[in-house]
TORDO-465868 format. One line per field, with one value per residue (C-alpha): x, y, z; residue in three letters; residue number from 1. Coordinates in steps of 0.25 Angstrom, whole numbers. Example, Ala and Ser with C-alpha at 12.3 -4.5 7.8 and 13.67 -1.06 7.14 Angstrom:
2
X	c(49	55)
Y	c(-18	-4)
Z	c(31	29)
rest	c(ALA	SER)
nr	c(1	2)
END
This chain:
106
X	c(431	441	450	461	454	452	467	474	464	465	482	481	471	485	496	488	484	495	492	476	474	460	466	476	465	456	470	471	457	455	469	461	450	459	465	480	481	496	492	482	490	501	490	483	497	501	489	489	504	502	488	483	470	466	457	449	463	463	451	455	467	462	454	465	475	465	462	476	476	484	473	483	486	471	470	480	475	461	466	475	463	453	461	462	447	446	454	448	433	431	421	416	429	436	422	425	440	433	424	434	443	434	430	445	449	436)
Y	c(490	478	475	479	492	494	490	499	511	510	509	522	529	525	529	542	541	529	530	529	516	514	514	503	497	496	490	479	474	474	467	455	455	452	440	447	446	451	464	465	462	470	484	480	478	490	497	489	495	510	512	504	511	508	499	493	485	477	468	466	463	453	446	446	439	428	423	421	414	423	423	426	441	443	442	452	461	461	464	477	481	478	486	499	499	499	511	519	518	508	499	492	488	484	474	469	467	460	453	446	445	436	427	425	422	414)
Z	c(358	359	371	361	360	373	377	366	370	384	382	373	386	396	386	391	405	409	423	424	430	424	411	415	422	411	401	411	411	396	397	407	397	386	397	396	409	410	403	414	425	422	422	434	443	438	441	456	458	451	454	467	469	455	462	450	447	459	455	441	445	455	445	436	445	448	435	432	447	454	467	477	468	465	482	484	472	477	493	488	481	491	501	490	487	503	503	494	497	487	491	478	473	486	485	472	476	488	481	472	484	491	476	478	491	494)
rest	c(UNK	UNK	UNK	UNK	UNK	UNK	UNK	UNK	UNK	UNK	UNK	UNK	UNK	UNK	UNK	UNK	UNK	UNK	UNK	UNK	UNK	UNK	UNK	UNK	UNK	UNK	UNK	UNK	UNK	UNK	UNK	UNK	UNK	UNK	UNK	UNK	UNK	UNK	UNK	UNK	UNK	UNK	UNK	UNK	UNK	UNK	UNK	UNK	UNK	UNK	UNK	UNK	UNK	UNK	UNK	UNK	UNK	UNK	UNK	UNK	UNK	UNK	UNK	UNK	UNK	UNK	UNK	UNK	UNK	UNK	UNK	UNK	UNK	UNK	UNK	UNK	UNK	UNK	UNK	UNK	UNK	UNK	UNK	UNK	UNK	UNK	UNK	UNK	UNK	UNK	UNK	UNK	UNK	UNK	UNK	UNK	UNK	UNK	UNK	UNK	UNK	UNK	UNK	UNK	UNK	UNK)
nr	c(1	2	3	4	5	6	7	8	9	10	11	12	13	14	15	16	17	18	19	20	21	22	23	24	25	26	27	28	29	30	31	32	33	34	35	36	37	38	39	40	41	42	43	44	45	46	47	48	49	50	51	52	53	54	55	56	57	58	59	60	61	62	63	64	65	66	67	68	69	70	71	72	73	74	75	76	77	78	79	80	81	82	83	84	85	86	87	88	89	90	91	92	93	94	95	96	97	98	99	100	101	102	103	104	105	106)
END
């Protein structure tokens, strides 16, 4: 199936269910994959401000701000998530977050 595909089906899945964060989760990064980032970045602050402990977001959302060079936002981005994945028990994606914190900052 085609990004296109993808999108439009995935937009038909949220008319539906407009507040499931993996559905807006999974529109944002087809939207990266496509390289429109704005789309992208639009969906994942939003999911960052209505869903924080989506914490899947806060990587994508890292990596997103530092290939359009805005490091000092992916630093933050990964911090909030680090301290979210620390709260909720979740040891593999606070170490990812960590992991590309420290490719970042280092």
């Amino acid at each position: 199936m085609a990004n296109n595909e993808r999108i439009e089906q995935i937009k038909t899945f949220l008319k539906d269910t407009p507040n499931d964060p993996f559905l807006s989760y999974a529109l944002a990064t087809e939207y990266v994959s496509l390289g429109q980032d704005t789309s992208a970045l639009k969906l994942f602050l939003m999911l960052v401000n209505e869903q924080p402990e989506y914490y899947a977001t806060y990587y994508h959302l890292g990596k997103l701000y530092e290939r359009i060079g805005e490091d000092l936002l992916a630093e933050s981005i990964y911090k909030q998530g680090i301290a979210i994945t620390k709260r909720l028990n979740q040891r593999h994606a606070q170490g990812e977050l960590q992991g590309a914190f420290e490719e970042l900052t280092f």
